[in-house]
mmCIF entry with sequence, helices, sheets and N, C-alpha, C, O atoms, coordinates in Angstrom:
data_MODEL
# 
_entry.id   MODEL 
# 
_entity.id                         1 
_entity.type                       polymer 
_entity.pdbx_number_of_molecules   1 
# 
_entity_poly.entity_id                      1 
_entity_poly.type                           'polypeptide(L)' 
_entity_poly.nstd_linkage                   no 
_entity_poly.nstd_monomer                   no 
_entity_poly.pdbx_seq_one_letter_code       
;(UNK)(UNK)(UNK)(UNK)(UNK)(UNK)(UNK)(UNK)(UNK)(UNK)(UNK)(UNK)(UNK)(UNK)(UNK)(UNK)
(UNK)(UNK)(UNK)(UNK)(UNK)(UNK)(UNK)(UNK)(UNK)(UNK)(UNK)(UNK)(UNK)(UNK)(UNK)(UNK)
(UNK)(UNK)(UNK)(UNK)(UNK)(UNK)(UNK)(UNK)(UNK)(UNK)
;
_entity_poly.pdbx_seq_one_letter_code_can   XXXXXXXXXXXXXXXXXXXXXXXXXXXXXXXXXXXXXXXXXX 
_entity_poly.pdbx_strand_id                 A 
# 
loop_
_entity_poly_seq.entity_id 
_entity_poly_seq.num 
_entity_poly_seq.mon_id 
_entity_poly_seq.hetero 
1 1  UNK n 
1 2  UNK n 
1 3  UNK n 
1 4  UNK n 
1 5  UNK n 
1 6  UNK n 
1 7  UNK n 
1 8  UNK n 
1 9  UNK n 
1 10 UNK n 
1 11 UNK n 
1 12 UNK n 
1 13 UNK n 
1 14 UNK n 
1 15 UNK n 
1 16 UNK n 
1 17 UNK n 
1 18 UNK n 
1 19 UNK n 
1 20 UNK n 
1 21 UNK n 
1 22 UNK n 
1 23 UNK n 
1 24 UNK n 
1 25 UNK n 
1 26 UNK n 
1 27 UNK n 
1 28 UNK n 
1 29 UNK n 
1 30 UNK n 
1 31 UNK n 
1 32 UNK n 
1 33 UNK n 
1 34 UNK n 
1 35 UNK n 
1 36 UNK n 
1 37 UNK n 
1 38 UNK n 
1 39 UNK n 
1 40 UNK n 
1 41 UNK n 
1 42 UNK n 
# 
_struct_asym.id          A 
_struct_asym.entity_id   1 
# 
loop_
_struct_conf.conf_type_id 
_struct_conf.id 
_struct_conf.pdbx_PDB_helix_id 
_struct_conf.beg_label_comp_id 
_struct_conf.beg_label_asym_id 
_struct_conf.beg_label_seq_id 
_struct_conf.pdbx_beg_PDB_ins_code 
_struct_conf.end_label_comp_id 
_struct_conf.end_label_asym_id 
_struct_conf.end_label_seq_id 
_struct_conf.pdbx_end_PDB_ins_code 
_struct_conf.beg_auth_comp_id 
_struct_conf.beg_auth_asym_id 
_struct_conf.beg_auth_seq_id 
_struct_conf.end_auth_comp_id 
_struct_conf.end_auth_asym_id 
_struct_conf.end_auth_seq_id 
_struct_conf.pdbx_PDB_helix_class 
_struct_conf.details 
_struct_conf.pdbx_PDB_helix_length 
HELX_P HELX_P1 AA1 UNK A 12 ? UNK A 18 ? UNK A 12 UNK A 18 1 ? 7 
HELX_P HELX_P2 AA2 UNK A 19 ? UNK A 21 ? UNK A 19 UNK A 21 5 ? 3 
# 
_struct_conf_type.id          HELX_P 
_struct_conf_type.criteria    ? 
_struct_conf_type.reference   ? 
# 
_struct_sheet.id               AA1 
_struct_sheet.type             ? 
_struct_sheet.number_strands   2 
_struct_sheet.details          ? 
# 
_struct_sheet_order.sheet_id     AA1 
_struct_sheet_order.range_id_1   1 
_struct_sheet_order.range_id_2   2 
_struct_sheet_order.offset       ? 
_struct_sheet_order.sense        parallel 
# 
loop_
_struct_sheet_range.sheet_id 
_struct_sheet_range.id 
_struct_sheet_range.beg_label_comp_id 
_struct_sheet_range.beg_label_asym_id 
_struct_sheet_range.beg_label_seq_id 
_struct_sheet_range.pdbx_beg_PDB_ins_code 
_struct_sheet_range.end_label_comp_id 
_struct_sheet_range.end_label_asym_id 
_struct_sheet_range.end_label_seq_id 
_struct_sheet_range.pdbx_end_PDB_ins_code 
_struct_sheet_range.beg_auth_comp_id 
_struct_sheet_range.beg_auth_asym_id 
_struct_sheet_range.beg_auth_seq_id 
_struct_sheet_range.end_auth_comp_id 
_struct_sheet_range.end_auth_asym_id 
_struct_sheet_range.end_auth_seq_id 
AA1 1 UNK A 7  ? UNK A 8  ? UNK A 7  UNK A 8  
AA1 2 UNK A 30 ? UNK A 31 ? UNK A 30 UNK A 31 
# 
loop_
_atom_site.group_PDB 
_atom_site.id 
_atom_site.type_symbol 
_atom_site.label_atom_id 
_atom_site.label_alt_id 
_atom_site.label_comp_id 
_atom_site.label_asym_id 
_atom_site.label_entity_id 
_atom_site.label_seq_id 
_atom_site.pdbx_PDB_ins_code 
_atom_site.Cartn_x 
_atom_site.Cartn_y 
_atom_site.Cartn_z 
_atom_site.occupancy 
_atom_site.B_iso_or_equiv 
_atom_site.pdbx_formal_charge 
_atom_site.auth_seq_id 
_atom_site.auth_comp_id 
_atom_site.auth_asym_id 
_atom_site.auth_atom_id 
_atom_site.pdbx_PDB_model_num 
ATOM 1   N N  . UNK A 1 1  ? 5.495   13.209 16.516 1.00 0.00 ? 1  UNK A N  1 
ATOM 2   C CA . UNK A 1 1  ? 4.842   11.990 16.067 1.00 0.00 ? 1  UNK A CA 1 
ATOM 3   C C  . UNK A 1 1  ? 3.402   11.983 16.561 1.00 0.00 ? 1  UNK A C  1 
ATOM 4   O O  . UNK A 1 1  ? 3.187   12.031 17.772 1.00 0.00 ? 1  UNK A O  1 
ATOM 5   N N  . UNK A 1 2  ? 2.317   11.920 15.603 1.00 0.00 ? 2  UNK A N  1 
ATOM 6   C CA . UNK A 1 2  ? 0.965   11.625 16.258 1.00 0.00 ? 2  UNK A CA 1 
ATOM 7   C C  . UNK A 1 2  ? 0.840   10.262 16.898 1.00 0.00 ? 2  UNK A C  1 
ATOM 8   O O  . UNK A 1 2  ? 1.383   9.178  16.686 1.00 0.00 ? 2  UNK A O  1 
ATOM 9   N N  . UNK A 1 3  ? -0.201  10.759 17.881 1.00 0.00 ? 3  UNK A N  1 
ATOM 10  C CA . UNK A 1 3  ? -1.165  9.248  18.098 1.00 0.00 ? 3  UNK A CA 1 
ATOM 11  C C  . UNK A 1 3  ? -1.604  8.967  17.078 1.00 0.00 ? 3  UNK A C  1 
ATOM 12  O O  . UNK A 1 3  ? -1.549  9.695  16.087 1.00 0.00 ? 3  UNK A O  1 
ATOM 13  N N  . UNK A 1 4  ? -2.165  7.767  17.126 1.00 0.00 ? 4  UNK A N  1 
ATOM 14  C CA . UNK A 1 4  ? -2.511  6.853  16.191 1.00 0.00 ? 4  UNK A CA 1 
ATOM 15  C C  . UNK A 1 4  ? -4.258  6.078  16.817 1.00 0.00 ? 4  UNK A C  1 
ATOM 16  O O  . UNK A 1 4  ? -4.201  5.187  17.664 1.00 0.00 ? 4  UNK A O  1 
ATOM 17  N N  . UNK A 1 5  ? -5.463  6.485  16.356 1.00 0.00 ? 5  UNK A N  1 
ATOM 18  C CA . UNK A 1 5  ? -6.583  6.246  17.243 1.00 0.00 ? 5  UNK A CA 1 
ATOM 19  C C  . UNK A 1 5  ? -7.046  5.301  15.820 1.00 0.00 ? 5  UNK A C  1 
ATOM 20  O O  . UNK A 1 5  ? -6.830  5.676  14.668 1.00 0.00 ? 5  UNK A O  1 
ATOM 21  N N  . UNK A 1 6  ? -7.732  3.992  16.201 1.00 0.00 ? 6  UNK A N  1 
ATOM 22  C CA . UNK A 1 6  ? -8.096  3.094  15.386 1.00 0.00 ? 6  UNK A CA 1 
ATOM 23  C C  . UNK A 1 6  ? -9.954  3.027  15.883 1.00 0.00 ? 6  UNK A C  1 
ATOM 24  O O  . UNK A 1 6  ? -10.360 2.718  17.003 1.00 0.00 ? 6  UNK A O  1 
ATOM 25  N N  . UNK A 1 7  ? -10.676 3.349  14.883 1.00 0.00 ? 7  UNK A N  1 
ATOM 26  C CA . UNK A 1 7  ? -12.021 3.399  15.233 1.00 0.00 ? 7  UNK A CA 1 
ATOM 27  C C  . UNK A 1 7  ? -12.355 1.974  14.114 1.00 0.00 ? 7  UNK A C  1 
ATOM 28  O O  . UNK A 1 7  ? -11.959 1.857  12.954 1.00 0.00 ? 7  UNK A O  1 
ATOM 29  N N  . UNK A 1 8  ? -13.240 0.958  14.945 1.00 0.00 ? 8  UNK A N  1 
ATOM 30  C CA . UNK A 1 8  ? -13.971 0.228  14.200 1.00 0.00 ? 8  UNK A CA 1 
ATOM 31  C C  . UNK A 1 8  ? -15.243 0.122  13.823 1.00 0.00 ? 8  UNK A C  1 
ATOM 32  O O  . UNK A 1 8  ? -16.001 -0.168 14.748 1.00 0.00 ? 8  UNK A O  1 
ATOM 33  N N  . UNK A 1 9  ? -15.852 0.291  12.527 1.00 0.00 ? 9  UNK A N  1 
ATOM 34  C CA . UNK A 1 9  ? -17.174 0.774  12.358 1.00 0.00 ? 9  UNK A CA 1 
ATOM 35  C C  . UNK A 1 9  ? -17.409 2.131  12.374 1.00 0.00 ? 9  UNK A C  1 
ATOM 36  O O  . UNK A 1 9  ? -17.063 2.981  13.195 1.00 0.00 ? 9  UNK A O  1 
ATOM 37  N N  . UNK A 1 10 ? -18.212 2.241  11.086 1.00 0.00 ? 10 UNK A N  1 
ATOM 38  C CA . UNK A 1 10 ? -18.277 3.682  10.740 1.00 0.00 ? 10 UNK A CA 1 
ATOM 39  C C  . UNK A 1 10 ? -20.003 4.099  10.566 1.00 0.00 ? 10 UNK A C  1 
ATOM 40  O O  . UNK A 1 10 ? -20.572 4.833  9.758  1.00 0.00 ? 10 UNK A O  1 
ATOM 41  N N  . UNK A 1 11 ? -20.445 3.379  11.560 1.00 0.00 ? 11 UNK A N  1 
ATOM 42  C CA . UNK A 1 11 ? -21.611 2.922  12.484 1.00 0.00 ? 11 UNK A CA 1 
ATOM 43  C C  . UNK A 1 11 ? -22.307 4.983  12.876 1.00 0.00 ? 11 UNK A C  1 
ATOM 44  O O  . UNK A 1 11 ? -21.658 6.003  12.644 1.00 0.00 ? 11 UNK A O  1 
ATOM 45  N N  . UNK A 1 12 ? -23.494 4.914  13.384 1.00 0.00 ? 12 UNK A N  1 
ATOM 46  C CA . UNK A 1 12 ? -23.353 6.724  13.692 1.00 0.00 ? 12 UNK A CA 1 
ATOM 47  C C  . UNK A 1 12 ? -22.542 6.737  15.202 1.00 0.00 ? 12 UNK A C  1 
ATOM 48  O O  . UNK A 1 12 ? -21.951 7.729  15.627 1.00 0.00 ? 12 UNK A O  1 
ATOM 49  N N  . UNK A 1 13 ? -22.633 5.494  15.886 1.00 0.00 ? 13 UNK A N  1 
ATOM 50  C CA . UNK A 1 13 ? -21.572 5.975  16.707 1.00 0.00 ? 13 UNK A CA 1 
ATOM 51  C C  . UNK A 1 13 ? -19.885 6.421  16.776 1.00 0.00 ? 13 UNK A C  1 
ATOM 52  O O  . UNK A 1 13 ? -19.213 7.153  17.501 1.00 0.00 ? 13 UNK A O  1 
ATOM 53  N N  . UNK A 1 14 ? -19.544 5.264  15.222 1.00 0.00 ? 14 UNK A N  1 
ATOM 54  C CA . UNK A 1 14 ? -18.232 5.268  15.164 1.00 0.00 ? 14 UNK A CA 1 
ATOM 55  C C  . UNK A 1 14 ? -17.765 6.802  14.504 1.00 0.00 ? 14 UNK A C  1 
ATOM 56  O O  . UNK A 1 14 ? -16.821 7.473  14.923 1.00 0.00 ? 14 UNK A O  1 
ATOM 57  N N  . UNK A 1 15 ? -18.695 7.177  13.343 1.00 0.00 ? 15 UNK A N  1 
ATOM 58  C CA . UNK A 1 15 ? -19.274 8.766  13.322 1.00 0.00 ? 15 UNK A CA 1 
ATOM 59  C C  . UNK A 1 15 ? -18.894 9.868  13.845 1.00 0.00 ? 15 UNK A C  1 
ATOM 60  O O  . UNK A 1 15 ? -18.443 10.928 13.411 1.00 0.00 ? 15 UNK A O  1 
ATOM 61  N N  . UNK A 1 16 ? -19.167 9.419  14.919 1.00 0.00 ? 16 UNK A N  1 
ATOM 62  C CA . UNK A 1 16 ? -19.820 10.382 16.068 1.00 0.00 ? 16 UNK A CA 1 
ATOM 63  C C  . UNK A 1 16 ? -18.478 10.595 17.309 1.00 0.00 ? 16 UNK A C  1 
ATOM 64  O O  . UNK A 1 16 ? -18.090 11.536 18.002 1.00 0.00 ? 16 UNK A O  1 
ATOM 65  N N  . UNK A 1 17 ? -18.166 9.495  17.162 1.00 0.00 ? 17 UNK A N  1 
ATOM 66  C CA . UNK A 1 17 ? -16.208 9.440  17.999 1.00 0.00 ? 17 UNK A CA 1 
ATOM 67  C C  . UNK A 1 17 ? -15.493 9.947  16.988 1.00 0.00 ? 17 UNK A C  1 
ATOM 68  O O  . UNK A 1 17 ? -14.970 11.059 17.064 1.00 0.00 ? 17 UNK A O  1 
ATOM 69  N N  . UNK A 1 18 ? -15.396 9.107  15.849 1.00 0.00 ? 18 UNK A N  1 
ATOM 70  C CA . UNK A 1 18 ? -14.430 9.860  15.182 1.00 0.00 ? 18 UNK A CA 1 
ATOM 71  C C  . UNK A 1 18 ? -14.097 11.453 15.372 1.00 0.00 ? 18 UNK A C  1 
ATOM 72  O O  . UNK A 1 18 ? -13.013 11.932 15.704 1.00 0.00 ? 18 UNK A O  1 
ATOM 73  N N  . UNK A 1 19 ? -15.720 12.381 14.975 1.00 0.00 ? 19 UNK A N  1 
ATOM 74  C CA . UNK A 1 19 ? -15.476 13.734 15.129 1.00 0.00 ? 19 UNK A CA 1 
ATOM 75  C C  . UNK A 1 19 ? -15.100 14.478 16.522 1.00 0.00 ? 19 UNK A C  1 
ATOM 76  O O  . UNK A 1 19 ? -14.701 15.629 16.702 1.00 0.00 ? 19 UNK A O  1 
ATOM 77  N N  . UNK A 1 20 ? -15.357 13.455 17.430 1.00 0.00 ? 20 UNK A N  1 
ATOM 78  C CA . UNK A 1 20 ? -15.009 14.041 18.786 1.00 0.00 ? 20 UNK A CA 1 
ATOM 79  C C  . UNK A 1 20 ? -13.744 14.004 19.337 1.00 0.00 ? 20 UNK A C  1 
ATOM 80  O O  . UNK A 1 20 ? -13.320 14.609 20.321 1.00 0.00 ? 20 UNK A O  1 
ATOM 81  N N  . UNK A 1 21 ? -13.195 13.242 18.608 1.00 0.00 ? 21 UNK A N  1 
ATOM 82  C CA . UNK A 1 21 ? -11.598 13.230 18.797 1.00 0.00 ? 21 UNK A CA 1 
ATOM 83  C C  . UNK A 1 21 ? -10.683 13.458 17.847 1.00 0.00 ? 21 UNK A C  1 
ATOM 84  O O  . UNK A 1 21 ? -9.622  12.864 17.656 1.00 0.00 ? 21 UNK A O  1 
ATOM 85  N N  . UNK A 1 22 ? -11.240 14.512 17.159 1.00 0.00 ? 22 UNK A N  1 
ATOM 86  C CA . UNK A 1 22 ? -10.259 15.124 16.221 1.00 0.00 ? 22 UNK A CA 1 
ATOM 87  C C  . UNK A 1 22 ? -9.470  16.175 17.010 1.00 0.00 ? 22 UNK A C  1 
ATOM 88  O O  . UNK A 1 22 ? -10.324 17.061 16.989 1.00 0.00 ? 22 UNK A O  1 
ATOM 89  N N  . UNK A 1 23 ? -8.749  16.548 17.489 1.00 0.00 ? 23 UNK A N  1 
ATOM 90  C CA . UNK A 1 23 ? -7.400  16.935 17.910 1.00 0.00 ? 23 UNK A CA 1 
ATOM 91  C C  . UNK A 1 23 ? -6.488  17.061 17.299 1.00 0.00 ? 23 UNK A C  1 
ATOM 92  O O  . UNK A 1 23 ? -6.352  16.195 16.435 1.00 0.00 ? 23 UNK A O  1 
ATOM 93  N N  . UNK A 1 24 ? -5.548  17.985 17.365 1.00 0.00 ? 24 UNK A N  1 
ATOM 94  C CA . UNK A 1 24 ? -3.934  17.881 17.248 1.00 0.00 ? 24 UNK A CA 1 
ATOM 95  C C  . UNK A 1 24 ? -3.213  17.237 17.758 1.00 0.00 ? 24 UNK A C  1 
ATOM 96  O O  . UNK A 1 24 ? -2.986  16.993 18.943 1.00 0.00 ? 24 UNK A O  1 
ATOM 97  N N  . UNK A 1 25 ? -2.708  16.846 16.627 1.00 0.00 ? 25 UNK A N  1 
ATOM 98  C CA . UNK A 1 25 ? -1.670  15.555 17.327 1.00 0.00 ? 25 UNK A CA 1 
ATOM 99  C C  . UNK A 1 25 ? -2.293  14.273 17.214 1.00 0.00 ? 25 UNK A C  1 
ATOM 100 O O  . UNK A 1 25 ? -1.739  13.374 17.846 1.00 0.00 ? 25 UNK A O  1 
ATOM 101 N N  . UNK A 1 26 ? -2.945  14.084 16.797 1.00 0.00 ? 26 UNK A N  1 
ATOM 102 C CA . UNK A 1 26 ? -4.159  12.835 16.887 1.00 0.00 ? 26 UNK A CA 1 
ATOM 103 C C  . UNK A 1 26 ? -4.268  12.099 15.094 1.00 0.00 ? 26 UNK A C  1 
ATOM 104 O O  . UNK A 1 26 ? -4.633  12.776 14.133 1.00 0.00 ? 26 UNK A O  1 
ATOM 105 N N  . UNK A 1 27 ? -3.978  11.044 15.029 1.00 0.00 ? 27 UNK A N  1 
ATOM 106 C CA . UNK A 1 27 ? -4.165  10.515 13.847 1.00 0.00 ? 27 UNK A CA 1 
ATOM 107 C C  . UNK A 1 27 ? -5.506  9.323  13.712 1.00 0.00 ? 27 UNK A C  1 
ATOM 108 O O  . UNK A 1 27 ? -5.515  8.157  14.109 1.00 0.00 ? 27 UNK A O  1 
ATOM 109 N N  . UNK A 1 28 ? -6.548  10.069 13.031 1.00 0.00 ? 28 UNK A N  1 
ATOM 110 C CA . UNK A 1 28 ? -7.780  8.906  13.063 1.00 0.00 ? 28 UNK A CA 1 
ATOM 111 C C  . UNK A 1 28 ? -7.559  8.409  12.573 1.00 0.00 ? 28 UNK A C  1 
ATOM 112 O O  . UNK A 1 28 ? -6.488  8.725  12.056 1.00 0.00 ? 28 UNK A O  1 
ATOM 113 N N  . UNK A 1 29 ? -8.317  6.714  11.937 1.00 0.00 ? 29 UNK A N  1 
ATOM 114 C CA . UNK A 1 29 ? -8.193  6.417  11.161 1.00 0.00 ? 29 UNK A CA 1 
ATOM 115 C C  . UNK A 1 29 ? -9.570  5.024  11.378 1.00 0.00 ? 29 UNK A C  1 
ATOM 116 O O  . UNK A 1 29 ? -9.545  4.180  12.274 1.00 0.00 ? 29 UNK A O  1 
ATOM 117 N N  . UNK A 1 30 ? -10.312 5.105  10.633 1.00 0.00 ? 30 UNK A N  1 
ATOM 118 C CA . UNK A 1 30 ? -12.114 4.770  10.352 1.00 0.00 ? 30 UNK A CA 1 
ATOM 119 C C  . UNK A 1 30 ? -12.062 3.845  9.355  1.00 0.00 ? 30 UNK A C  1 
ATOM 120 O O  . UNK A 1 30 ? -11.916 4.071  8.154  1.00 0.00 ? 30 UNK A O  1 
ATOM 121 N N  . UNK A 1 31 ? -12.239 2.339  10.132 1.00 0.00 ? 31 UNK A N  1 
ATOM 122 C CA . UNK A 1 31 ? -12.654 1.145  9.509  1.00 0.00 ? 31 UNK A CA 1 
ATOM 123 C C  . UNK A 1 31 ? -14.318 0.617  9.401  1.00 0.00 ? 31 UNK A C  1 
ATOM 124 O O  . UNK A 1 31 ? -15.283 0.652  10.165 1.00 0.00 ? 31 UNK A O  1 
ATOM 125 N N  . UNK A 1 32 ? -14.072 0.132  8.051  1.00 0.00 ? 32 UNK A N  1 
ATOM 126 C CA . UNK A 1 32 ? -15.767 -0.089 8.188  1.00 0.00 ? 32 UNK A CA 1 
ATOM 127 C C  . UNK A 1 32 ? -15.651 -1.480 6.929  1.00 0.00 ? 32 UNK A C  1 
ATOM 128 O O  . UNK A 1 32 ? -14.961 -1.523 5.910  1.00 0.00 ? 32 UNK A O  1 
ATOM 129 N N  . UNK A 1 33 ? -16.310 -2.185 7.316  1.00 0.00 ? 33 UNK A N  1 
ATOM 130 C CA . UNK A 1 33 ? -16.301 -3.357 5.914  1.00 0.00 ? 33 UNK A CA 1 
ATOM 131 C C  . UNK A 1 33 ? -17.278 -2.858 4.446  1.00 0.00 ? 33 UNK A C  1 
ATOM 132 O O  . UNK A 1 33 ? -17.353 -3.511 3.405  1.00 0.00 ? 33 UNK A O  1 
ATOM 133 N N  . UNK A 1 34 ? -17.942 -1.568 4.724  1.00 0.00 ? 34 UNK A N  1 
ATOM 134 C CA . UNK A 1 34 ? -18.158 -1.360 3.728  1.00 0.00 ? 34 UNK A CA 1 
ATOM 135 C C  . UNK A 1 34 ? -17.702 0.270  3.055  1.00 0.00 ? 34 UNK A C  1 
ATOM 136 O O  . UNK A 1 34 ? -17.894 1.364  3.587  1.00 0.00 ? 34 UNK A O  1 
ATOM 137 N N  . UNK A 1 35 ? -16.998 -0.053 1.619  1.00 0.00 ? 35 UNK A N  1 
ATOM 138 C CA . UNK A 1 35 ? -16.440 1.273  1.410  1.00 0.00 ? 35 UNK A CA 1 
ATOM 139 C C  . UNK A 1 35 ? -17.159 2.569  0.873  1.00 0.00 ? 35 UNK A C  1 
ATOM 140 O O  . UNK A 1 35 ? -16.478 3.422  0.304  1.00 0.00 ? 35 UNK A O  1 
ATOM 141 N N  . UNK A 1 36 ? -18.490 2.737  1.035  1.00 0.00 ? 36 UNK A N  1 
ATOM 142 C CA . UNK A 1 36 ? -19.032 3.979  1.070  1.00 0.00 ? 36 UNK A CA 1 
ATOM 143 C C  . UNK A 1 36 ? -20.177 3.922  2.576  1.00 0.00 ? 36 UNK A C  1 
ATOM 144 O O  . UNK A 1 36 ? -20.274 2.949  3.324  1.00 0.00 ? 36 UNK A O  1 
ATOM 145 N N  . UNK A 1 37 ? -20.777 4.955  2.683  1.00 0.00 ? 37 UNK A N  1 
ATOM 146 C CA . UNK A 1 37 ? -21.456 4.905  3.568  1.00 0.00 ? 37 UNK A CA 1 
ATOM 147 C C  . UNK A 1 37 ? -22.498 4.858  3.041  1.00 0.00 ? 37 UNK A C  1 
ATOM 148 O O  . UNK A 1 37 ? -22.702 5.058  1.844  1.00 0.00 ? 37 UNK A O  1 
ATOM 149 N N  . UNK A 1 38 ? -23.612 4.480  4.199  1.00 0.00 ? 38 UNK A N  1 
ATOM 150 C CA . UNK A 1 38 ? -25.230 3.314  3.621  1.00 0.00 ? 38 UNK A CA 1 
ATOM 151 C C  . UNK A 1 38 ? -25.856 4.257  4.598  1.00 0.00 ? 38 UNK A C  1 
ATOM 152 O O  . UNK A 1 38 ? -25.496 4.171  5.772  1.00 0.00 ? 38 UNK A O  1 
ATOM 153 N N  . UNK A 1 39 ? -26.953 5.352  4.177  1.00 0.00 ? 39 UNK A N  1 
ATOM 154 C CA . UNK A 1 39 ? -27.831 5.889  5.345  1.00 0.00 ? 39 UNK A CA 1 
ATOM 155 C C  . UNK A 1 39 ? -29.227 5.403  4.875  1.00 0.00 ? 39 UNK A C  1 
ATOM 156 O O  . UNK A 1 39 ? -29.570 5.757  3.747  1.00 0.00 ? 39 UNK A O  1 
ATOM 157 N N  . UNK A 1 40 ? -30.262 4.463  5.766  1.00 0.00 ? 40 UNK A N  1 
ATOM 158 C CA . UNK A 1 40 ? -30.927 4.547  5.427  1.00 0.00 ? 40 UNK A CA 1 
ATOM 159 C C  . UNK A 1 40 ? -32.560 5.025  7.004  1.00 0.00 ? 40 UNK A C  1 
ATOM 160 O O  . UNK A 1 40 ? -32.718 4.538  8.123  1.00 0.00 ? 40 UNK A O  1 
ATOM 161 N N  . UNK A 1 41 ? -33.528 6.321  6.106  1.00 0.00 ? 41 UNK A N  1 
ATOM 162 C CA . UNK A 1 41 ? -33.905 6.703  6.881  1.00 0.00 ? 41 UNK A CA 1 
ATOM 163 C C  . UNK A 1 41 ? -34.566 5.933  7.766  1.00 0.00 ? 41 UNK A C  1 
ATOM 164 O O  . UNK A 1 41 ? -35.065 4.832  7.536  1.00 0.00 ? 41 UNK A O  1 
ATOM 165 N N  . UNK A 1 42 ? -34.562 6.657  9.004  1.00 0.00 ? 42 UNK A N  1 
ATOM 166 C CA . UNK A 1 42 ? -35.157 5.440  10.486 1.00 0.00 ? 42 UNK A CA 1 
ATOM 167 C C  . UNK A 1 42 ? -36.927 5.760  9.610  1.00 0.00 ? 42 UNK A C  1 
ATOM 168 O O  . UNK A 1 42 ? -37.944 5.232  10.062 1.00 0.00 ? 42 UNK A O  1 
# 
């Protein structure tokens, strides 16, 4: 059975965890209130 990791915000930090805790055994899963991603340059 995986973990189950709940990230809120898909923010560059939330980003940025997400990929760092990709593991085996590990189930992400990346909330964001908006359903595509918005980059806009600094």
């Amino acid at each position: 059975m995986k973990k189950r990791i709940i990230i809120i915000g898909a923010g560059f930090a939330g980003l940025t965890l997400a990929r760092h805790l990709e593991y085996p055994g590990f189930e992400i899963i990346l909330i964001d209130r908006l359903n595509h991603h918005q980059f806009q340059p600094l």
